[in-house]
Each structure stands twice: as structure tokens, then as C-alpha cells.
C-alpha positions as CSV (number, residue, x, y, z in Angstrom):
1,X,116.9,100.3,99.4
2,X,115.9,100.0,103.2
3,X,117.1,102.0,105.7
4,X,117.8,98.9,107.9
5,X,120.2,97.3,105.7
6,X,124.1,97.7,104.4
7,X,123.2,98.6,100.9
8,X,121.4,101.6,101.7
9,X,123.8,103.1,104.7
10,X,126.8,102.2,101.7
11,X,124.8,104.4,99.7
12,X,124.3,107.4,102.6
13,X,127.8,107.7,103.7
14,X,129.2,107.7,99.4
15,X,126.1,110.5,98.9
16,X,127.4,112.4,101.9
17,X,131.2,112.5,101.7
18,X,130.4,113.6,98.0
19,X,127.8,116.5,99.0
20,X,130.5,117.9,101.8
21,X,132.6,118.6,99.2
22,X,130.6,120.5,96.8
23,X,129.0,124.0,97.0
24,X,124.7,124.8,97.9
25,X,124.0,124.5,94.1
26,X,126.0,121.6,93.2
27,X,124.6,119.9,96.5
28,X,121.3,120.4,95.2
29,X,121.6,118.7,92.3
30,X,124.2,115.8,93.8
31,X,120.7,114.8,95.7
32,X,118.4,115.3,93.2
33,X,120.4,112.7,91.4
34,X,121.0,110.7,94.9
35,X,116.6,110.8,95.6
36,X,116.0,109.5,91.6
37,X,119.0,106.7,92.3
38,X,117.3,105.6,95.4
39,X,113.9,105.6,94.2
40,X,114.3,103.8,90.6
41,X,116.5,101.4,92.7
42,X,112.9,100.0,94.0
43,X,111.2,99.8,89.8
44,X,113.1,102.4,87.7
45,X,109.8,102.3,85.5
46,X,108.3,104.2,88.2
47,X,110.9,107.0,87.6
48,X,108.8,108.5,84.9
49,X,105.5,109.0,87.3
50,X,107.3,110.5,89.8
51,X,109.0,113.0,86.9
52,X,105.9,113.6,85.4
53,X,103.9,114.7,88.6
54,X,106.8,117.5,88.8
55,X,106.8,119.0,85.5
56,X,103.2,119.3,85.8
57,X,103.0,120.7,88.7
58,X,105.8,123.2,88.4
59,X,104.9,124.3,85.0
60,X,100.8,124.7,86.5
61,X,102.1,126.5,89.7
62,X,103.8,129.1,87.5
63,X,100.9,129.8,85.3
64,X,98.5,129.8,87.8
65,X,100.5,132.6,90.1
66,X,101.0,134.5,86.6
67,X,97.3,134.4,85.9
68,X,94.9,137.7,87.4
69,X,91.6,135.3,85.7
70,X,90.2,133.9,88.7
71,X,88.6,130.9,86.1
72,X,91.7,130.5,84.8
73,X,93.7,129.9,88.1
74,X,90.9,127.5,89.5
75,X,90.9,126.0,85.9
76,X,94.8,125.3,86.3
77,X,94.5,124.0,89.9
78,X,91.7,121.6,89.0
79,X,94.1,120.2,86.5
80,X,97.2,119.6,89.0
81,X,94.4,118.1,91.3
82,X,92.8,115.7,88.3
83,X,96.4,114.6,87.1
84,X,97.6,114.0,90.8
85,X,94.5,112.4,91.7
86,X,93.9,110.2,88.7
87,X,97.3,109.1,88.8
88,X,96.9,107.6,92.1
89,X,93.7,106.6,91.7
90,X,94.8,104.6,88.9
91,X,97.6,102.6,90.6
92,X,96.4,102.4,93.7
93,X,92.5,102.5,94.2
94,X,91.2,101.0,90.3
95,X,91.1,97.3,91.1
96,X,89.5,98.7,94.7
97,X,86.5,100.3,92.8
98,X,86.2,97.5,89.9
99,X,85.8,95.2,92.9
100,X,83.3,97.1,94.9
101,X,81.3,98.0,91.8
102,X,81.2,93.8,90.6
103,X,79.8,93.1,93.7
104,X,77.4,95.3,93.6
105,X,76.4,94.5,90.3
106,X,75.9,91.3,91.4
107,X,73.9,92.0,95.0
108,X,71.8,93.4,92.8
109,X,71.1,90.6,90.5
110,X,73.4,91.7,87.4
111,X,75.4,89.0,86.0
112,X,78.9,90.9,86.0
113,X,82.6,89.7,85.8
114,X,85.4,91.7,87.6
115,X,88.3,92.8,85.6
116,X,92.0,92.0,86.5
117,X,94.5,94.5,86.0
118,X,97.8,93.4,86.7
119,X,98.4,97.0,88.4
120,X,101.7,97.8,90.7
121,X,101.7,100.3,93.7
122,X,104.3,102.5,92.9
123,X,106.1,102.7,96.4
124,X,105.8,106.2,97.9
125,X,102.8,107.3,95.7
126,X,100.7,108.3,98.3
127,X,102.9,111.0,100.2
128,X,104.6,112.5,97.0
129,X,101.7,113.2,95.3
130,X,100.1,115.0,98.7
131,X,103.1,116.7,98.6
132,X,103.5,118.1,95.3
133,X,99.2,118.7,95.4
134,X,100.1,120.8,99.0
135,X,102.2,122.8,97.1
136,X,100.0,124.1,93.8
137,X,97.0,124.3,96.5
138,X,99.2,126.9,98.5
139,X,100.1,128.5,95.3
140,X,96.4,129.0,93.9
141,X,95.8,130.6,97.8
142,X,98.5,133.1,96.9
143,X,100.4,131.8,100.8
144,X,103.3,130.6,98.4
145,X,105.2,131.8,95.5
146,X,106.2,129.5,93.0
147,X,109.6,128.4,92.9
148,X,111.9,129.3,89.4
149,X,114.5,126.5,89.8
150,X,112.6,123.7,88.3
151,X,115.6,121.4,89.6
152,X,115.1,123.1,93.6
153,X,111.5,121.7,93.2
154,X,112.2,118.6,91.6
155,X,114.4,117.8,94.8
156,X,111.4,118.8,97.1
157,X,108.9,116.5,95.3
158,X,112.0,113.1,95.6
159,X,114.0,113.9,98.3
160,X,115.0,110.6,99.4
161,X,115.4,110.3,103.0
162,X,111.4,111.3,103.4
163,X,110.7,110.4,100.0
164,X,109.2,107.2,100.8
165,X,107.0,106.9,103.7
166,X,107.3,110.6,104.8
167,X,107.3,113.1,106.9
168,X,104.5,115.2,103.7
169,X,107.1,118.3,103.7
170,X,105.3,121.8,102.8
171,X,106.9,123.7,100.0
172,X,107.0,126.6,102.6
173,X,109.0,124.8,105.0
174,X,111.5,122.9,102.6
175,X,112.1,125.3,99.5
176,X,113.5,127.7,101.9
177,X,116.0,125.3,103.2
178,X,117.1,123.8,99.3
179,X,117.5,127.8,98.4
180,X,119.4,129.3,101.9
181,X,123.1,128.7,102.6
182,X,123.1,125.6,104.6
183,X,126.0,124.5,107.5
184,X,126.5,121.1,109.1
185,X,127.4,121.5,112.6
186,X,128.8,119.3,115.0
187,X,125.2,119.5,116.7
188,X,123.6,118.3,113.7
189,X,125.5,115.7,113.4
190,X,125.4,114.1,117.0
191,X,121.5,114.9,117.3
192,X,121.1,113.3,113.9
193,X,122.9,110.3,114.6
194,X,120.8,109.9,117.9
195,X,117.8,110.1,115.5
196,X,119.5,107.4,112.8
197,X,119.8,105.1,116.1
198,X,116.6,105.7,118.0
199,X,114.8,104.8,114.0
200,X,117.0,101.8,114.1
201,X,116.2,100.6,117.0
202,X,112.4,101.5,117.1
203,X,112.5,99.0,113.5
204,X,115.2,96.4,114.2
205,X,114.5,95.8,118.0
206,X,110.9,96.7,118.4
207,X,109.2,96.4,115.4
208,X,110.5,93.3,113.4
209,X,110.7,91.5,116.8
210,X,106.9,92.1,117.3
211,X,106.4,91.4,113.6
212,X,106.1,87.4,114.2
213,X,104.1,87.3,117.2
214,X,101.6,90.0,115.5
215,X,100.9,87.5,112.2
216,X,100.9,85.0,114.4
217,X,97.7,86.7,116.0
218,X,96.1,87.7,112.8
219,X,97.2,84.6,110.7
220,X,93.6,83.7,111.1
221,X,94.2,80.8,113.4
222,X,91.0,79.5,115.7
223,X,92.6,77.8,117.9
224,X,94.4,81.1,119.7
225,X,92.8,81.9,123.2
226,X,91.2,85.8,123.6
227,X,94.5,86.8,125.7
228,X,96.6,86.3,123.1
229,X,94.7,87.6,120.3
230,X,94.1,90.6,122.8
231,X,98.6,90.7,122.8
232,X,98.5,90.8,119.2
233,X,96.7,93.6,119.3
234,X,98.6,95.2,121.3
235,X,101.7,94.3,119.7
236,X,100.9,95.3,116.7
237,X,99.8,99.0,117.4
238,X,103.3,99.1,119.2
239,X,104.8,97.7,115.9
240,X,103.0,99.9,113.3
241,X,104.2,102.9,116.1
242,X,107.5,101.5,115.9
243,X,108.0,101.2,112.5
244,X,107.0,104.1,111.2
245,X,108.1,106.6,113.9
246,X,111.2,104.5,113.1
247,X,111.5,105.2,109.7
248,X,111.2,109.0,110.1
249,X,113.4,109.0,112.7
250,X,115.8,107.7,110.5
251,X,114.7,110.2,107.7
252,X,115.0,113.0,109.7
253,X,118.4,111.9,110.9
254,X,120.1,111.4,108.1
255,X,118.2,114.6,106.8
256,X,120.3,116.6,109.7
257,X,123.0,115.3,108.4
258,X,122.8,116.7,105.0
259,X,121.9,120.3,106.5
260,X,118.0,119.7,106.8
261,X,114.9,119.9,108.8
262,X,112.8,117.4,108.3
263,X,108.4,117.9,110.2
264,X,108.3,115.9,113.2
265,X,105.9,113.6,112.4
266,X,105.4,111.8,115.8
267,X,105.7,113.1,119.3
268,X,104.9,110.1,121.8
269,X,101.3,109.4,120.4
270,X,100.5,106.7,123.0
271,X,100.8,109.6,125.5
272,X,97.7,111.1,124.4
273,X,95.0,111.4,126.8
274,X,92.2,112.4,124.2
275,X,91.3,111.5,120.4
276,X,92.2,114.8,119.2
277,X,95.5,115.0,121.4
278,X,96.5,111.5,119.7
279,X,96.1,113.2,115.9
280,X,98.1,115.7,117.0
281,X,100.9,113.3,118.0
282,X,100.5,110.3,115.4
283,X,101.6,111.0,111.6
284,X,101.3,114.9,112.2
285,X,102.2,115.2,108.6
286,X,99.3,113.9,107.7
287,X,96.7,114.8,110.1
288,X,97.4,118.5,109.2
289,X,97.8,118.1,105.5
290,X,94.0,116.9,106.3
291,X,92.8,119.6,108.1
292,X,94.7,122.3,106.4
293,X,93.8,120.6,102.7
294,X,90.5,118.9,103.0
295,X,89.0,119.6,106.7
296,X,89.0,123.1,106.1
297,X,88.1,123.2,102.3
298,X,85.2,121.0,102.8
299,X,84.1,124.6,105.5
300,X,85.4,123.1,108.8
301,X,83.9,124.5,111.6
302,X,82.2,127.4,110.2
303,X,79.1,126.0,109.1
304,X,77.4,124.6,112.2
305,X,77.8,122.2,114.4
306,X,76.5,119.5,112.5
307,X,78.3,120.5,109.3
308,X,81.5,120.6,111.3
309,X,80.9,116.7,112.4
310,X,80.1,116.0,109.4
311,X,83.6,117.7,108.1
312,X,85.5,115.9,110.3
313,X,83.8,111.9,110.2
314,X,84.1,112.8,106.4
315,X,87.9,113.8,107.0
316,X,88.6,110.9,108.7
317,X,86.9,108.6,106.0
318,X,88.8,109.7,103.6
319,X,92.0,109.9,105.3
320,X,91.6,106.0,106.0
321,X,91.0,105.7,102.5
322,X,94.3,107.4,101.9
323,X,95.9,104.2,103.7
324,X,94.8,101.8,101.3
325,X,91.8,100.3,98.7
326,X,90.3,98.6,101.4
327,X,86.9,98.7,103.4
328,X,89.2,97.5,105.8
329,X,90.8,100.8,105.9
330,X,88.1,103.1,105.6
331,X,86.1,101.5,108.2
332,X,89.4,102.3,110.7
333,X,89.2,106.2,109.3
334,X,85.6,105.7,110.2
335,X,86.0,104.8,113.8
336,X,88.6,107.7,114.6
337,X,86.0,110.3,112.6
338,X,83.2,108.8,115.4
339,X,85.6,108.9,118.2
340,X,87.1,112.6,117.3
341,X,82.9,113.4,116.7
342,X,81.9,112.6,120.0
343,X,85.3,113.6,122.0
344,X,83.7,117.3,120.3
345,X,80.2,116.5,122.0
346,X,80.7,115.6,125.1
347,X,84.4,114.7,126.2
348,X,86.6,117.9,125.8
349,X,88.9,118.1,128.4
350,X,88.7,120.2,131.5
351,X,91.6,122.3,133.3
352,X,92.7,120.6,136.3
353,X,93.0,122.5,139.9
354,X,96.1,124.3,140.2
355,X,97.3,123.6,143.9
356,X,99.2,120.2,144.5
357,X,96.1,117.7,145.0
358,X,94.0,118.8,141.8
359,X,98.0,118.1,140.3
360,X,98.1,115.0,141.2
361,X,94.4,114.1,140.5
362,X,95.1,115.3,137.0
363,X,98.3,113.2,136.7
364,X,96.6,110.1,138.1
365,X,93.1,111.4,135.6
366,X,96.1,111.6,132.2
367,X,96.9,108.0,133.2
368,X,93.4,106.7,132.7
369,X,92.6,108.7,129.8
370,X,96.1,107.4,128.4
371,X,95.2,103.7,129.0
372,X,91.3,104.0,128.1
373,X,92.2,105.8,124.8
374,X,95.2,103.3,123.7
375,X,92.3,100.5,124.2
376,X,90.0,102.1,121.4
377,X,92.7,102.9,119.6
378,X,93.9,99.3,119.5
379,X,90.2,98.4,118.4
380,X,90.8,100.8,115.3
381,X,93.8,98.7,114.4
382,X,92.2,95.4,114.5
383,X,90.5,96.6,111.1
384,X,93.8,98.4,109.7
385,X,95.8,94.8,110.0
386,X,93.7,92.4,108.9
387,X,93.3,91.5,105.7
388,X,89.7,91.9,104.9
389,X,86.5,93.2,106.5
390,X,85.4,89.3,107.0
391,X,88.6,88.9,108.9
392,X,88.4,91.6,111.2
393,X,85.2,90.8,112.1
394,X,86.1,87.1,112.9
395,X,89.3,88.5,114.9
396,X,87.0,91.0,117.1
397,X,84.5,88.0,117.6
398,X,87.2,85.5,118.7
399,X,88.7,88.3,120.7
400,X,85.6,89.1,122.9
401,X,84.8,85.1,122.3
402,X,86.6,84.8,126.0
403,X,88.5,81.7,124.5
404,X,90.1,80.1,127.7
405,X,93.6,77.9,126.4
406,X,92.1,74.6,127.0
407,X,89.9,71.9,124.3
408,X,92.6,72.9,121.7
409,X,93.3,76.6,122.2
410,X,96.7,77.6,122.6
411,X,98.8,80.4,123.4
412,X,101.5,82.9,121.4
413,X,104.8,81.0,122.8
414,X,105.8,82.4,125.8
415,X,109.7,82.2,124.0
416,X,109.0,84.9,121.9
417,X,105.8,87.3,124.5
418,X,109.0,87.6,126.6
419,X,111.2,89.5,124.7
420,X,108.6,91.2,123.1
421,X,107.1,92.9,126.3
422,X,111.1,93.7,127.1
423,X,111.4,95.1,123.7
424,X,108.4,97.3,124.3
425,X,109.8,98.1,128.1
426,X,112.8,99.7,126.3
427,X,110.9,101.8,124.0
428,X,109.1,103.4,126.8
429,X,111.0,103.7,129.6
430,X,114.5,104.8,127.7
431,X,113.2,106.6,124.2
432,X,109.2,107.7,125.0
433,X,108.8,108.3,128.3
434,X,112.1,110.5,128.2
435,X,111.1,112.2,125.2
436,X,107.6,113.1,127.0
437,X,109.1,114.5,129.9
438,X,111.8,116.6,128.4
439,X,110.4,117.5,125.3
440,X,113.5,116.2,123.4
441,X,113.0,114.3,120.8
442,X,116.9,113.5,121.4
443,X,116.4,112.5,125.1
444,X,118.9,109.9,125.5
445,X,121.5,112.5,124.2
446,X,120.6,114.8,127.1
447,X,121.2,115.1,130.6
448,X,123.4,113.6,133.2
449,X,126.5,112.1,131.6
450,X,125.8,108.5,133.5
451,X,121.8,109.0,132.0
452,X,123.3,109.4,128.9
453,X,125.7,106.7,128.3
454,X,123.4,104.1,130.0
455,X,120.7,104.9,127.6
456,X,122.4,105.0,124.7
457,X,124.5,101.9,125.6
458,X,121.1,100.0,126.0
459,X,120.1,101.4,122.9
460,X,122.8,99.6,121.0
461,X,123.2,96.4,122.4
462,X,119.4,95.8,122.3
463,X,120.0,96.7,118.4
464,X,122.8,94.6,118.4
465,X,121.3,91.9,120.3
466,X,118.0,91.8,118.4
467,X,117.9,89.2,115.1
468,X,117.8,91.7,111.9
469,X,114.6,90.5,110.2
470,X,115.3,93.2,106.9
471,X,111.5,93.8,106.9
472,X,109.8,95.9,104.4
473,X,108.6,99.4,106.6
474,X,105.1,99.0,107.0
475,X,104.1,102.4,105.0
476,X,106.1,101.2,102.3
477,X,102.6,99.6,101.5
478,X,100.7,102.7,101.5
């Protein structure tokens, strides 16, 4: 079910106006029931992975925190992280490396024939099994006791809103919440219908509308001139932002409306006026599940300087890999590990002056960081959209080919740039911009009364307005 279509908000409002009737435990278990209706719903096959990965991790957690044999403990935590691992390594990365090793077979004069494994991606794989592996690591460090309710942690592993494409909850932060007496208030339910429409919006009238014009760019078409492949780029890192901030805006919505606190996952990324300020702000889930998981258990920082680099372009490597089985994606990991790298060496930001003109110097400095950063960042996505490594290269050549639209080159249809650009007008000026500044994540909700009914008015007719495409969310994929 997608959050952008009737089915699924039929489903919502029948799960909630059940769950407000029942007590904490009954609750519990009306959305365990709720999270494994809405994910067989996509394959119910895939019911029994995602059932598996919890009773072997809750049964391992509990041995593990009962266990004084330091062996033993490492023994039972290299078993939740072979199982987890293999598991998606299996669905998601084993045609990647039967690939990769056929063709080097064959570079290397081998006569070899690649295997085909009619393999399908289990949707969500990816952030339910860093989620359940988040939670037997923290056990094994002893900064988490294991839950007893098996059916408690079985909710944490599916819960549905987040279930698919995130926010990666920690046990620490979510057990809590499945386990306390919980009460809807009025407040939760007006900020979390803000965050239901702001999602909404961000997917129906931003994303899907960029959606055409940004295969358009990278449908592998020759005859496009550089300015509008350079729009296509553009558009598209304001779609995947879109779409995904969209979706857990959504999540985190309709989370507040059952009683829960969902991570923020994305706090105006674009805003950013260094590398490490953007990872900070884009998929925070993830970027700390990195650090905290794999950053810092590879030794971090406290090894050198050159080990720390190292730790971190490795971080980054694997965190593209994460994305998908591509050297498409683990060339774009590879790009932000070099940019975070050398942001470390020699571009760490400096504290403005604190009277009025160092102010304003810094304000008009942010600007140009903001606007030099999005451009590298946009060159990272050139390699995360296209389809293959041969692709993006043939898309960066055009791009900086300088194509003028004449002999046969045409531009994206200025019927469809227009509304576009508009779309992305709106997303700044009335949801990020405010959001910066007030550090609401609610921001139309806030403030004057005419502010507020303006924006939110906007808000809806642009949703209204705006041709429902009933696209697929983009991490779906991953």
C-alpha cells in the first residue's frame, strides 16, 4: 500500500478508530497485526523473512545479555550479524557479485558464464534489518537491555508507518514508547496532520511532478542540450529530497497519531553549508546508524589521521553500497567519503565575527557555501540515478559537452520546466525556508494566524491541483 493513495489512508483511519478504542496492550498487538497486514499486502511470501529476522534476534539478544563468557556473547552477536547480513546479501547484493565476479573472470581471460537467479527485493529489507542488527549490537555493548515481550519487539522490528523506507528507529528510543502509557492529544493530532500534509505534498506536488521531466533527462537521449540535462539534475536531487523527506513526513505523521515519536530524519538538507553539515541533515537515520555502527567500530577517529580518513571514505563506500548492488551506487558513497575527507583537511568551518558586519558577511558566506555545496552534491546524484556506470558517464560528458539547442538538440518542454520550478518555489519558500528559520518542523502550523492559513491553504490546493501520478517512493527500491 502507498501512502499516496485511497487504499492505504482506508486502511489508516479503520487501524486508528480500532486502536482508540482499546487499552496500551491490546494496542500493541492491534498494530503488530496492522504492520504484518500492510507489509504482506506488498508479497505476503516475504512475511516469513521479516518474522524470521525477529525471532532470531530476540531469542540471540536474550542469550547474549544472560551470558558472563565474553566468547560466547561475541559468538551470539556474530550470528545475528551473519543471519542479518546473509539474508540481505542474498536478496539484494547476490546477482551484484555473480556479475562483478563473471566479468572479471572474463577480463582476465576465463571463459565464464553468469548465473541468473530470478531473485526479488523484498521491499523494506534494507532498513529492517539495520534496525533489528542496531538493536542486538546495543545489547552485546550492554547500552540496552533486552526486551521480554517478544510481541513489543516484534512491533519495533514491522511497525508500518516507518516500516518501509524508514526513519532506522533505535530500540532505545522506540521500546520505551511501545512499553509507557501513551495519550493522543489534540497537539498530536494537529502537528501530525501538518506532517501527513507537508509528506503529501512534498510526493504528490513536488516529487511525481518532477518525476517526468527527470527521466526525461536521464532517458539516455543525445539529442538534449547541456542546460537541460544540467535541470534534470537539478530536478532530480529536489525529487529524491522530496520523496523521501515526503514519505517520513508522512510516517512520522501518522505515527503522532497513533501516540508515537518517530527520528527526524531530514532537517532542510539543502541548507547545509558544508559536507558534514549536509549528513547531518539528509537521512539522519542513517548517517548515524553509520557512524555509531560501522564508523566508530571500524576505530573512528582514534587511530590517526590517516586511519580516521580512511574510516570515514570506507563509511561512505559502504554506506552507498547500502543503497543498492550497483557500482553506480558505491561510486556516489565514494564521492561524499572524498568530499567529507577533504572538508576534514582543509575546509572546516570558521566562526564568523560577532558584531553586525562579520553577520552579514557570514550570512551572505552560508549562501555561497549553500549553492557551491548543492552543485557537488548534484554531481553525486548524477551517478545515484542513472542506470549504469556507462550511463553516468555518458550523462556527465554530455552535460559538460556544452550542447547548444540547435543541429538537432532540443530542450525539456518548457510546458512542463514551468510548473516544475513553481513546484520547487513552493517547497522552499512555504515548507523549508520556514522550517529553517523557526526550527519547526511544523512551520506552516505556526505563527501569525494570516501566515498560517495562507500557507496551509497553498499547501492544499497545490496538492489538489497537482495530477496524482501514484508513484512508487523512490526508497521503496532500496
Amino acid at each position: 500500500m502507498l501512502f499516496n493513495t485511497f487504499q492505504f489512508w482506508l486502511f489508516f483511519s479503520a487501524t486508528l478508530a480500532l486502536y482508540l478504542t482499546l487499552r496500551r496492550e491490546w494496542q500493541n498487538r492491534l498494530l503488530l497485526v496492522a504492520s504484518y497486514v500492510f507489509y504482506g499486502f506488498w508479497d505476503p511470501r516475504f512475511l516469513a523473512l521479516i518474522a524470521f529476522s525477529t525471532v532470531v534476534d530476540y531469542f540471540l539478544a536474550r542469550k547474549m545479555s544472560a551470558e558472563e563468557s565474553a566468547g560466547k556473547r561475541k559468538l551470539y552477536l556474530w550470528v545475528s550479524v551473519g543471519v542479518n547480513l546473509g539474508v540481505l546479501g542474498i536478496f539484494k547484493y547476490l546477482n551484484f557479485f555473480l556479475a562483478s565476479t563473471t566479468q572479471a573472470l572474463t577480463s582476465l581471460g576465463f571463459e565464464a558464464s553468469q548465473p541468473t537467479l530470478s531473485i526479488i527485493l523484498p521491499v523494506g529489507i534494507s532498513f529492517y534489518t539495520f534496525q533489528t542488527l542496531s538493536y542486538t549490537i546495543d545489547v552485546y555493548r550492554r547500552r540496552l537491555e533486552p526486551v521480554e515481550g517478544f510481541f513489543d519487539f516484534a512491533l519495533f522490528v514491522s511497525f508500518f508507518p516507518q516500516l518501509v523506507a524508514g526513519p532506522i528507529e533505535r530500540a532505545r528510543d522506540f521500546l520505551p514508547q511501545l512499553q509507557q502509557p501513551r495519550e493522543v492529544t489534540a497537539q498530536d493530532w494537529g502537528e501530525g496532520l501538518t506532517l501527513i500534509l507537508i509528506g503529501l505534498f512534498k510526493k504528490v506536488a513536488v516529487a511525481d511532478q518532477l518525476a517526468p521531466l527527470v527521466d526525461q533527462a536521464f532517458g539516455g537521449s543525445a539529442e538534449l542540450t547541456s542546460l537541460s540535462l544540467l535541470l534534470g539534475v537539478y530536478f532530480f536531487a529536489f525529487q529524491i529530497y522530496a520523496d523521501f523527506s515526503g514519505y517520513t513526513d508522512i510516517a512520522r505523521g501518522v505515527a503522532r497519531m497513533f501516540g508515537f515519536r518517530l527520528t527526524l530524519n531530514f532537517s532542510q538538507p539543502y541548507f547545509a553549508t558544508s559536507i558534514t553539515e549536509f549528513w547531518r541533515r539528509w537521512h539522519i537515520s542513517l548517517s548515524s546508524w553509520l557512524r555509531d555502527y560501522l564508523y566508530i567500530s571500524l576505530g573512528g577517529n582514534r587511530r590517526g589521521k590517516g586511519r580516521t580518513y580512511l574510516n570515514l571514505f570506507a563509511t561512505m563506500l559502504l554506506g552507498g553500497l547500502w543503497h543498492g548492488a550497483g557500482f553506480t551506487f558505491v561510486i556516489w558513497g565514494g564521492l561524499h567519503g572524498l568530499y567529507l575527507t577533504v572538508h576534514k583537511l582543509i575546509l572546516k568551518d570558521r566562526p564568523g565575527a560577532p558584531d553586525e558586519v562579520g553577520r552579514v558577511r557570514s550570512a551572505v558566506a552560508a549562501v555561497i557555501k549553500s549553492v557551491a555545496l548543492f552543485q557537488f552534491v548534484c554531481l553525486a546524484w548524477i551517478f545515484f540515478r542513472a542506470q549504469s556506470l556507462s550511463d553516468a558517464l555518458s550523462y556527465l560528458s554530455r552535460l559538460l559537452g556544452v550542447q547548444l539547442e540547435r543541429d538537432g538538440f532540443r530542450s525539456l518542454s518548457a510546458g512542463e520546466v514551468r510548473p516544475a520550478i513553481w513546484s520547487v518555489l513552493t517547497l522552499l519558500l512555504l515548507v523549508d525556508l520556514p522550517q529553517r528559520l523557526s526550527g519547526r518542523e511544523t512551520a506552516p502550523n505556526h505563527g501569525p494566524r494570516a501566515w498560517r492559513i495562507a500557507s496551509l491553504a497553498v499547501l492544499v490546493l497545490w496538492l489538489i491541483h497537482a495530477e496524482p501520478g501514484g508513484r512508487d517512493f523512490i526508497y521503496f527500491q532500496f
